[in-house]
N, C-alpha and C positions, 0 to 999 in steps of 0.2 A: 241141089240148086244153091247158089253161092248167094252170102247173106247180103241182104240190100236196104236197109233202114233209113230212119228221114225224122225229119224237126221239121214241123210245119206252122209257123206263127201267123198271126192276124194282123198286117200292119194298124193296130186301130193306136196305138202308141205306143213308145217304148218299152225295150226288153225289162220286166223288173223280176223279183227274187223267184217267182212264182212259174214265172216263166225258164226262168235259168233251171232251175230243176228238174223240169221237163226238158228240156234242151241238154241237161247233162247226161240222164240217163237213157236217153236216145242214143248221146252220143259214146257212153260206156257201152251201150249191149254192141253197140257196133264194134267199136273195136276189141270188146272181148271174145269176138266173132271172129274174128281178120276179117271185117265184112266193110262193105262202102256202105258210107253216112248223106245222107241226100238234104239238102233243104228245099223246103216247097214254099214260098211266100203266098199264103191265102188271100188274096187280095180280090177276089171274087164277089163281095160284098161290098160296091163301092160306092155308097154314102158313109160307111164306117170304114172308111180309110182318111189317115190321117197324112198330109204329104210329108213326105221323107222319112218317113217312121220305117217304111220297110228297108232302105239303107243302113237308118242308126241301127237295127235288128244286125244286119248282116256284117257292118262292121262292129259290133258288141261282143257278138259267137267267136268274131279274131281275133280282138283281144283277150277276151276267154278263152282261147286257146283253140277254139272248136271248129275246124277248116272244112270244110265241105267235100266229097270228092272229084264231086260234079259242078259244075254250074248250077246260081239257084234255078227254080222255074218258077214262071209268075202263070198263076192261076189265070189272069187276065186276059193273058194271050192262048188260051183254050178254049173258048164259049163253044168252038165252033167241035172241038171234042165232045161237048157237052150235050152238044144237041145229035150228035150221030147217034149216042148211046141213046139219048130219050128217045130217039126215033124210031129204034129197034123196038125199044121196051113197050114205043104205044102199038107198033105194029105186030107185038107179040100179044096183045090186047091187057097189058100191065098197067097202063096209064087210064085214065078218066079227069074228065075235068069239071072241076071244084068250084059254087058261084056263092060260097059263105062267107060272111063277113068275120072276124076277126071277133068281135062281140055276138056274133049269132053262133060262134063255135063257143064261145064260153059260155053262155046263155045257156044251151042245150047241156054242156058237162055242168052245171052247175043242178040243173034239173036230175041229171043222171044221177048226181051225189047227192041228191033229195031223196032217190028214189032206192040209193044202197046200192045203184051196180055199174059199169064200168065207167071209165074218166076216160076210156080212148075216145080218138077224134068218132062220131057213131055215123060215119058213112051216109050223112043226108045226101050225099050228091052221088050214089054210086050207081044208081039207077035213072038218072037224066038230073038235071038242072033247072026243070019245072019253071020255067022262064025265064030264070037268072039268068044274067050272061056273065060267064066263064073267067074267073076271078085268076085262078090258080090251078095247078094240075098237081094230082097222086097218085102215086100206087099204090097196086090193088093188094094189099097184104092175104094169104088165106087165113081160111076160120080152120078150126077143131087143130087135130094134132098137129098139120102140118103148120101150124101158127109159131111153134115151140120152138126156137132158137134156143140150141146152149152153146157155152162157150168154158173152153179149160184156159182160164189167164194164168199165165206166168204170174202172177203178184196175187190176181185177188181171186184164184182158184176158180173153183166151177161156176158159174152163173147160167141162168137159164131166164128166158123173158119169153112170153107169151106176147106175141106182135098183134095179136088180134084185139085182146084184153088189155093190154097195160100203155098203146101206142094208137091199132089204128092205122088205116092208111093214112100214108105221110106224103108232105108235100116234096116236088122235085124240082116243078119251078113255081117261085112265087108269085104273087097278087102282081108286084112292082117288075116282074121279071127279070129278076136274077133268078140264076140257079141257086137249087137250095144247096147247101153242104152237103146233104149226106150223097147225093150225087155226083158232086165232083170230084169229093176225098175218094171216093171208090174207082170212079175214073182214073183219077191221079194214080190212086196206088199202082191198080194194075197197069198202065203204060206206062208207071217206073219202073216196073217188076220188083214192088217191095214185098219182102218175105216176111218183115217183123216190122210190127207197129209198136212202139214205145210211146203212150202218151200218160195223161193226168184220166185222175180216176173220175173227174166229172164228166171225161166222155166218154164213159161205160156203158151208160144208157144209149147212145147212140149205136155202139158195137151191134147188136141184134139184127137192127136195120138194116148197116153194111153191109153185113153179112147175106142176110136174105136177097139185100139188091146185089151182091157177087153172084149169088146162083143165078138172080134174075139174067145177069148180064154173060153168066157163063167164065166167070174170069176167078181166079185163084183165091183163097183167102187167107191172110196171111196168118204168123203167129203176133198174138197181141199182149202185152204187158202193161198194165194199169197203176203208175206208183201214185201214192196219197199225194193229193192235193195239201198247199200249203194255204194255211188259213190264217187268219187275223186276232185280235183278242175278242173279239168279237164272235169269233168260230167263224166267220164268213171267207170262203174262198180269198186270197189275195188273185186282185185282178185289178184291170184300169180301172173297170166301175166304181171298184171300190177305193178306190183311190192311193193304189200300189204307187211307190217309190220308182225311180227308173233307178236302175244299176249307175254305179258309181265304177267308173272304168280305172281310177285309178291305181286302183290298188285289189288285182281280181283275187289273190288265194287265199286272203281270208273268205269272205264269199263263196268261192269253191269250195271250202272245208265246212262250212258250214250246209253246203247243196250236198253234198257227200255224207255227213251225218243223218240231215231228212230223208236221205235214200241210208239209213243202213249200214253205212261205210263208215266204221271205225278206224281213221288212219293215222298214223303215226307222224312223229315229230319232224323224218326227213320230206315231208310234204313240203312244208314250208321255205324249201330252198329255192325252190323252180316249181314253173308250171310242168316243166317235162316230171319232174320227181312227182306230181301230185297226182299225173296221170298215168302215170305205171305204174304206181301204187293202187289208183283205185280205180283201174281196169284190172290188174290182178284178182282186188277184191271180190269186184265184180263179175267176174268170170266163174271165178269160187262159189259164187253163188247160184248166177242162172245160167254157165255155161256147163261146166263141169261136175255140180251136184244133177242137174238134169241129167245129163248123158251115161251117170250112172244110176239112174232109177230104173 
């Protein structure tokens, strides 16, 4: 199957360092592929959209050199994708609906951690709603083995999560009704037909879920690659919240040598001539590493 990869950003405001890294080495595994590079603008959570942020995103990646092959797609114009899939998943009996409050779920995990046993959400609504009325929807994770997601990452090797234990049925659509993420990424992926996920290692934790919701939904799972998260002096993720810098478009290839080293990529002095010399150099690299050492294991 011919490689099909994607950079999937949140317009919640601009591209800054942390993001670029993640958007580099998306855009490395692809082309060390011969593969197509997708953009997906997340924009699916829309109180946390910011206006025009997802344009400066999509003119940022160009000056960065990083062209898309396709057209982006905008999460936004899908709801109605989103709801075909949940519609399956309640009439496959997947889904149930959820009438806890926000504070009544942490209330209960906080009791659980009193008590020394699981933090997952503990399923009060899985057997009716006991008068509530119906906040939010989940699925239905199973218990004992079949709970056990593993996953072999290109980056961060073997991992295995227990979905029952360390998660919990999870939400699909929210209290506010939006869909939640991990339903639409999974949507998205498969009716792009992505084969390889390149993201930040903060959403590791989520992978599990995807995954269980792919079988849920009967759609493909791709290969995924996890690289390290860029952090603060602080050790805190860099992100908007934390009050990350936006990218300075001036002048991209210092920047890219430096996204290049956090991923790994030792590269040499003709980088610095041209954006083309930076990225044939470290797509080489990077081929050397997850293309090529792979294919010979």
């Amino acid at each position: 199957m011919p490689y099909r990869g994607r950079f999937a950003p949140s317009p919640t405001g601009p591209l800054h360092f942390g993001s670029l890294v993640g958007a580099l080495a998306s855009y490395l595994d692809a082309r060390a592929h011969r593969g197509a590079w997708l953009v997906r603008i997340e924009d699916i959570d829309g109180p946390r959209n910011v206006p025009g942020a997802a344009e400066d995103i999509l003119a940022m990646l160009e000056r960065f050199g990083m062209r898309a092959d396709e057209p982006p797609i905008w999460q936004s114009t899908r709801t109605a994708r989103y709801r075909q899939a949940f519609d399956a998943l309640d009439r496959a009996g997947f889904v149930y609906p959820c009438g806890c409050t926000r504070k009544e779920i942490a209330d209960s995990l906080l009791n659980a951690h009193a008590r020394n046993t699981t933090l997952a959400y503990p399923g009060t609504c899985r057997h009716g709603l006991n008068g509530k009325p119906a906040r939010a929807w989940r699925l239905r994770v199973p218990d004992g083995d079949a709970a056990i997601v593993t996953l072999d990452d290109r980056w961060q090797h073997a991992q295995t999560q227990n979905l029952a234990t360390d998660v919990g049925d999870f939400v699909l659509k929210r209290a506010d009704g939006q869909w939640a993420y991990q339903l639409a990424v999974v949507v998205d992926d498969a009716d792009s037909g992505i084969t390889h996920v390149v993201r930040g290692a903060d959403l590791l934790d989520s992978t599990a879920r995807q995954i269980y919701l792919q079988r849920c939904l009967g759609v493909a799972t791709p290969a995924y690659l996890h690289v390290p998260v860029v952090v603060d002096e602080e050790g805190e993720k860099l992100s908007k919240q934390t009050g990350a810098a936006a990218l300075d478009a001036g002048d991209p290839l210092p920047m890219l040598g430096i996204a290049a080293r956090h991923l790994g990529l030792e590269l040499g002095a003709p980088t610095r001539a041209s954006r083309d010399a930076f990225y044939a150099q470290a797509t080489a690299l990077w081929a050397k590493r997850f293309v090529e050492a792979q294919e010979t294991d």
